[in-house]
Structures are given as C-alpha cells and as structure tokens.
N, C-alpha and C positions, 0 to 999 in steps of 0.2 A: 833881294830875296822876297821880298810884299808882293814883288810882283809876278813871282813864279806860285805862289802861295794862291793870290792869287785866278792866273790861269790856271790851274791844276781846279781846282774849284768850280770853275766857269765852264773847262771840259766835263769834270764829272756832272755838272749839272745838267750838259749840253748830252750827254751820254745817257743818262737816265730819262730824258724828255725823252729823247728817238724811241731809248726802248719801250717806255711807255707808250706809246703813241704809234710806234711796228706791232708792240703785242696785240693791241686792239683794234689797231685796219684789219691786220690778218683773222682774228678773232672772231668779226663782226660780220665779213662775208663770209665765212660758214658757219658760225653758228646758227644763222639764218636759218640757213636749211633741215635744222632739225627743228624748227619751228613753224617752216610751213603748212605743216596740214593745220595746226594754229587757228594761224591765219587766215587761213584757206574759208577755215569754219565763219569765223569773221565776220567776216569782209565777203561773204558768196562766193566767193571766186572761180571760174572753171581754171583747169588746168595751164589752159594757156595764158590767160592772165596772171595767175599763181607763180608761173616761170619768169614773168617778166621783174618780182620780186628781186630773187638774186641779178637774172641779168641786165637790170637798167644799173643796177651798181656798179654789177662789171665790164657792160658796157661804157659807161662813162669812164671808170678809172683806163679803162684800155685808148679810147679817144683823147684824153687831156693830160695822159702822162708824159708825152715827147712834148707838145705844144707847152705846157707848163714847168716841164724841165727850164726850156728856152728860156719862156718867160723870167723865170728863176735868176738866170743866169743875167741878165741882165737890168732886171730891179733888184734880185738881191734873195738870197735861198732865205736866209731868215725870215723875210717880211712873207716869201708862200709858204713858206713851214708853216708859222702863225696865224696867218691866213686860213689855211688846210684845217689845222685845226681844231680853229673857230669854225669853220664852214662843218667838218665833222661832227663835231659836238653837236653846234646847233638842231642840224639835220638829224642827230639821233634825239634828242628832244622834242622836236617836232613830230617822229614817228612815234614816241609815245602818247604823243594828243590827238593823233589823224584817225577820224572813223569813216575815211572815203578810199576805197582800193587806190582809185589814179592819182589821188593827192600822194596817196603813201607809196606808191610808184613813184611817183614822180620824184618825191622828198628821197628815196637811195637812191636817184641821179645823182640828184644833189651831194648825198653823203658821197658819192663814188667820184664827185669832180673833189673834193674836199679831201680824201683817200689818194687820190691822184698826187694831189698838190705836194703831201705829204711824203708817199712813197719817192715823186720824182726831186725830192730837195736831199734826204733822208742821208745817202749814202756821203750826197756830196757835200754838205754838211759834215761828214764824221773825218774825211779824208783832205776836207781845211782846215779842223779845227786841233788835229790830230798831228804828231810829229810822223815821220814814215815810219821809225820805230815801233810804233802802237800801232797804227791801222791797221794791220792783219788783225787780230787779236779785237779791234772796236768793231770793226767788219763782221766779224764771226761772232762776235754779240748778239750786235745787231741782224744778224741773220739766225740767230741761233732763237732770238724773240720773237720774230715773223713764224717761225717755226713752230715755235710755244705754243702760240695763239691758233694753230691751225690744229695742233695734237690735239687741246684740252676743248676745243671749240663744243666737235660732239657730246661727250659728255658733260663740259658746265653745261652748255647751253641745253645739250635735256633736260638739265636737273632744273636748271633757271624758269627754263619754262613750263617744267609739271610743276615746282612747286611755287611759282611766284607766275605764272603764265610768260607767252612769250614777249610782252612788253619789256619782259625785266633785263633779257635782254640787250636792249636799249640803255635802262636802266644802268647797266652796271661799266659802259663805258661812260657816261655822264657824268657817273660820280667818283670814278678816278681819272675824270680829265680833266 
C-alpha cells in the first residue's frame, strides 16, 4: 500500500510539473507578441529584425523537436525534460538582462531549443508514467494547459507589459519555474 501511495504522489507531481511547464512554453511564444512594439522601441529595431523575435523561437522549437524527441528516447525523457527546463528558465532570465537585439535573438533560440526539449518529452512522459485508464484524461490536461497559456497569453501579457513593461514577461515564467 506505501507503495501505491506512494506513485499516486510521484504521478501527481509528475502531472503538475508538465502543466506547469506546457502552460508557460505555450504562454511565452505569444505573449511575446504583444510586446513587440516594446521592444521594438528598445532595442531600435526595423521590422525585420523585430520578426526574428518570435521566429528564432519558433524556429528553433520546429528544428529540435523530432531530433530531441530521439534524443529523449534514448538517454532518457526525464533527464530532457529537466534539461529543457533548465535550458528555458535560464534563457528567459537571460532576456531580462540582454540590452543587445541579436544577443536577445539569439538567447529565444536558445529558449525555443529548451521549449523544444520540453514539448518533445511532455506527452511521453504522461503516457509512461500513466496507467492507460488515465491517459486520456492526463492528455487532455495537458492539452488543455498549452491551451491555457495561449488564451490568457494576449491579455496577461498586455497587462504584464503596460504595467510592469515587457520584461516582466520574462519575469513571471522565472518565478513559477
């Protein structure tokens, strides 16, 4: 019995990291985007540099999400989860200290390989850790928090950034990761 007590524990735990950690990938590549003219102001930025904003993120998570699946699968979904994670965080703490456009480009590569690691461990992850009974239902969580984070994106993130500017952001995945 201690020991169904507990896994039941270790999934719930295991359950509430992913959500946490889906709500704020998804979160964090749009919230962006109400923050660019921001940044824009900035950093100088012409328009075409100001795009590369969102899409080195999304570049990167589209490039490393099959290769790091793999990867996953072979060292081990937990150690790129944590990985991803870390690589995430970091990278959004880093963009709240950069005052160079291409550093801060470059740094959501970075978060978007970290994004990558994370979305590609995520599902598989919940469907090991998971009897087949529940999967559906952890699935749909977990989908249903990616989801979250893309709803509320626009408006926290305007509100984040008129009244705390658009660093915060940043800010406010850091401090519940």
């Amino acid at each position: 019995m201690h020991h169904k007590t507990e896994k039941y524990i270790n999934q719930n735990l295991v359950l509430v990291t992913i959500l946490v950690a889906s709500f704020f990938n998804s979160f964090m590549s749009a919230a962006i985007n109400i923050a660019l003219p921001d940044i824009s102001k900035e950093f100088s930025m012409s328009a075409i540099t100001l795009s590369w904003v969102s899409m080195s993120f999304l570049l990167a998570s589209a490039i490393f999400l099959i290769p790091l699946g793999k990867y996953a699968d072979i060292i081990g979904r937990k150690k790129v989860f944590l990985l991803g994670s870390i690589i995430f965080l970091t990278a959004s703490i880093i963009c709240t200290l950069i005052n160079n456009s291409f550093m801060f480009i470059a740094t959501r590569f970075v978060q978007g390989i970290g994004s990558a690691m994370i979305f590609s461990t995520s599902m598989a992850i919940i469907v090991s850790v998971f009897p087949p009974q529940n999967r559906g239902r952890m699935i749909g969580m977990v989908v249903s928090a990616v989801y979250l984070g893309l709803t509320v994106a626009p408006a926290l993130g305007g509100y984040l950034t008129q009244s705390f500017g658009w660093r915060s952001i940043f800010y406010i995945s850091t401090i519940t990761g």
